[in-house]
C-alpha positions as CSV (number, residue, x, y, z in Angstrom):
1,X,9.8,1.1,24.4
2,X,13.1,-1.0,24.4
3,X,15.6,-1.5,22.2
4,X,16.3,-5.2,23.2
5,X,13.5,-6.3,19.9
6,X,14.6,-6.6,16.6
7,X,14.9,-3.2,14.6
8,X,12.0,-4.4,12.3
9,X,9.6,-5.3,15.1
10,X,6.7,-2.7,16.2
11,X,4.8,-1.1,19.2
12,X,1.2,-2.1,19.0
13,X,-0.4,1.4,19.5
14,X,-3.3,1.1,21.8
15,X,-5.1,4.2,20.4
16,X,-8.4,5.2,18.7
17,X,-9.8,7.7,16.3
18,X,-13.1,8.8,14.8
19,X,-14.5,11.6,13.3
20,X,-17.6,12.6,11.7
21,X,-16.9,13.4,7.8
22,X,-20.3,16.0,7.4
23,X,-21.4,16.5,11.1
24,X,-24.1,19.3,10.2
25,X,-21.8,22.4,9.6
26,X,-22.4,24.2,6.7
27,X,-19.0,23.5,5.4
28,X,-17.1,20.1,6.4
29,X,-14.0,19.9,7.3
30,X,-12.7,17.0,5.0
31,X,-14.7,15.1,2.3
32,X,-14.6,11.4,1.1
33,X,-13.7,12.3,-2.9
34,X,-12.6,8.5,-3.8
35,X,-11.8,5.7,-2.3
36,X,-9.7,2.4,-3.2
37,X,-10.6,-1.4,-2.2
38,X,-7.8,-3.0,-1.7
39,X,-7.5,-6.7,-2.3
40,X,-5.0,-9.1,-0.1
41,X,-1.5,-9.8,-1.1
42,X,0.6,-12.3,0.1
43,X,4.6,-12.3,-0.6
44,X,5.0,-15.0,1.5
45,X,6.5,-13.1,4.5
46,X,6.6,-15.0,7.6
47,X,8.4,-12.9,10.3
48,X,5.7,-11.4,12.6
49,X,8.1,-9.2,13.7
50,X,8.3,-8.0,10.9
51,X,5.0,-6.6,9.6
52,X,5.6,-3.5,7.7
53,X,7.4,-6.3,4.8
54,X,3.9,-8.0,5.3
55,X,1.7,-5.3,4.8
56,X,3.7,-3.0,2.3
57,X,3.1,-5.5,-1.0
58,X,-0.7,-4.9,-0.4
59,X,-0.6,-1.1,0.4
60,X,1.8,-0.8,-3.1
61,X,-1.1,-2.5,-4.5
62,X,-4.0,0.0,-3.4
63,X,-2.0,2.9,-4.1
64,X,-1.5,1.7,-7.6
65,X,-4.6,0.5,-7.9
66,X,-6.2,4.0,-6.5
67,X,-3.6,6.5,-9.4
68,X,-4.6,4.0,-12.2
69,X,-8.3,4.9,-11.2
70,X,-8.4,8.1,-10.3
71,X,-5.4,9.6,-13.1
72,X,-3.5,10.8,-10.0
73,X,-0.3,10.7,-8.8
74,X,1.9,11.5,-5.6
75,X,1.9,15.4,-7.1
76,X,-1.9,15.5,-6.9
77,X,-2.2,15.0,-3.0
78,X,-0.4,16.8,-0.1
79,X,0.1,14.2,1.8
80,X,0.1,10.5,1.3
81,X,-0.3,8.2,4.9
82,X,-0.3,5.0,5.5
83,X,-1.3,3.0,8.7
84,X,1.3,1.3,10.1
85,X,4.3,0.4,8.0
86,X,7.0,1.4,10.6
87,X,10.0,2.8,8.7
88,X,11.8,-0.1,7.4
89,X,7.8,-0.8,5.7
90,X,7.7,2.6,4.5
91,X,11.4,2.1,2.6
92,X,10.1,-1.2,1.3
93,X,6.7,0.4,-0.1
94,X,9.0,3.4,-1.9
95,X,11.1,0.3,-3.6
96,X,8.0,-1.6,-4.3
97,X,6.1,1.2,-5.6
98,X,8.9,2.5,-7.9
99,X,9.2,-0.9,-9.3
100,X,5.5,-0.8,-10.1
101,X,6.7,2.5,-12.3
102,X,4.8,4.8,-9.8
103,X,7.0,7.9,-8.6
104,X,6.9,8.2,-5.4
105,X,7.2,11.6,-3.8
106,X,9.0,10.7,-0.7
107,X,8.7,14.2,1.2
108,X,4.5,13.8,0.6
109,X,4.7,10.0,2.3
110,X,4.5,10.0,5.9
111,X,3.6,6.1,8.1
112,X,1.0,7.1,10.6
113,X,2.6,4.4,12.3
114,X,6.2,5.8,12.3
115,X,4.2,9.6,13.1
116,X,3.1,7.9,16.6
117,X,5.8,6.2,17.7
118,X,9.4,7.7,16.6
119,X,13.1,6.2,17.1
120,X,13.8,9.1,18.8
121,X,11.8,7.0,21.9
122,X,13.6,3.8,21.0
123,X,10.6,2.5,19.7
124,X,12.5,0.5,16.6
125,X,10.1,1.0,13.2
126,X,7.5,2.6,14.9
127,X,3.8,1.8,16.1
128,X,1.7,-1.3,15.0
129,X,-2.2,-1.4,14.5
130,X,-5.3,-0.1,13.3
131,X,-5.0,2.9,16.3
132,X,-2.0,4.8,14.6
133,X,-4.1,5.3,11.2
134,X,-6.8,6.2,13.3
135,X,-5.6,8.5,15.6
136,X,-3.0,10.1,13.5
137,X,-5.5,10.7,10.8
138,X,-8.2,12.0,13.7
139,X,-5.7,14.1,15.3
140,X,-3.1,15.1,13.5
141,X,-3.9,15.4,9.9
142,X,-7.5,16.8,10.2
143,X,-5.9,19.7,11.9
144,X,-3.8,20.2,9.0
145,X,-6.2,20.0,6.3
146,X,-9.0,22.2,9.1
147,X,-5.4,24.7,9.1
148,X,-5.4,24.8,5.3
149,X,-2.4,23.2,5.3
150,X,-3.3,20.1,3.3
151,X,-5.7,20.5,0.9
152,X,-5.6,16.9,-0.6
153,X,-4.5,13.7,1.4
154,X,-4.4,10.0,0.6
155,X,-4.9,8.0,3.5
156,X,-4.3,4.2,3.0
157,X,-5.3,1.7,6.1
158,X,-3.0,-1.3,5.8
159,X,-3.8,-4.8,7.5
160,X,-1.7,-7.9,8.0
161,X,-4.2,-11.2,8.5
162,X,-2.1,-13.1,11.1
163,X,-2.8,-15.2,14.0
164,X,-0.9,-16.2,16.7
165,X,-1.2,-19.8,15.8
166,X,-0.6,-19.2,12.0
167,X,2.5,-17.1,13.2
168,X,3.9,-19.9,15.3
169,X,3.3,-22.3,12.6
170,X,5.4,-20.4,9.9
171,X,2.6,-20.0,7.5
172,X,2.7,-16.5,5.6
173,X,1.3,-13.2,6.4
174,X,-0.9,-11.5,4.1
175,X,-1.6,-8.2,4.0
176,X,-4.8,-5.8,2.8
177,X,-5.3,-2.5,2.4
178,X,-8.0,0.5,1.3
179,X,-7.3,3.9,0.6
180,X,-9.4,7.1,1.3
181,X,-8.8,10.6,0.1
182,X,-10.1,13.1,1.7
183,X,-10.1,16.7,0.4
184,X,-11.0,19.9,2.2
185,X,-14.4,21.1,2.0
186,X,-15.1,20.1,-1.4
């Protein structure tokens, strides 16, 4: 990492994660009890570096979406992750979500994202792509909730739907995002 990029820019994480939900054991580790389409939201953000202001108007959206569905709220989940916000994405979601009239819990939110890559390696707002939700949630969190220590997470995947010609063109970047909550061995 260097700290010659702009604070808001990212580290694309080149990382993976999968895990089988239900892989045969008599009790599973985590189930699926809800999930969230997301649809795409565009606030006319144009700075590819940076995408957590993209993609945090869209993961407001799901999360909002997802409470209004389900009757829950940040009390009803351990944790609440999102992909890949960074840290100055993560601020912006709390402001965005709170305008929505959604409290926001900010000890229950964690950025997988910001989890991977942290500024104390100089690594500005954090890590960028679908790897840090995937790993992180692989890794780290199923531990957790396979430790008992989180019993109920929300795990919201965020997206920015950018090219490298629309980015050099100025046109906006829209973001999408779907949520998933996983509960332990319901």
């Amino acid at each position: 990492c260097s700290r010659a990029r702009r604070p808001s820019s990212q580290w694309t994480a080149t990382a993976a994660g999968a895990f089988l939900i239900d892989g045969g054991r008599e009790k599973a580790v985590a189930t699926v009890t809800h999930a969230t389409v997301g649809r795409v939201v565009d606030y006319q953000i144009t700075d590819a570096n940076h995408m957590g202001a993209a993609m945090a108007p869209s993961v407001a959206d799901t999360i909002d979406a997802h409470f209004r569905d389900t009757g829950r709220t940040f009390a009803d989940y351990d944790l609440v992750a999102t992909g890949d916000l960074g840290l100055i994405g993560r601020e912006l979601l709390i402001e965005l979500l709170e305008r929505r009239g959604v409290r926001v819990n900010a000890d229950r939110l964690i950025d997988c994202g910001a989890r991977l890559f942290g500024p104390d390696q100089g690594c500005n707002a954090g890590g960028s792509g679908c790897g840090c939700v995937a790993s992180v949630t692989a890794g780290y969190l199923l531990s957790l909730v396979e430790r008992g220590q989180v019993e109920r997470l929300l795990v919201i995947g965020s997206g920015a739907l950018v090219s490298s010609t629309s980015a050099q063109q100025g046109q906006s970047i829209p973001g999408v995002a779907h949520a998933v909550a996983l509960e332990k061995g319901v």
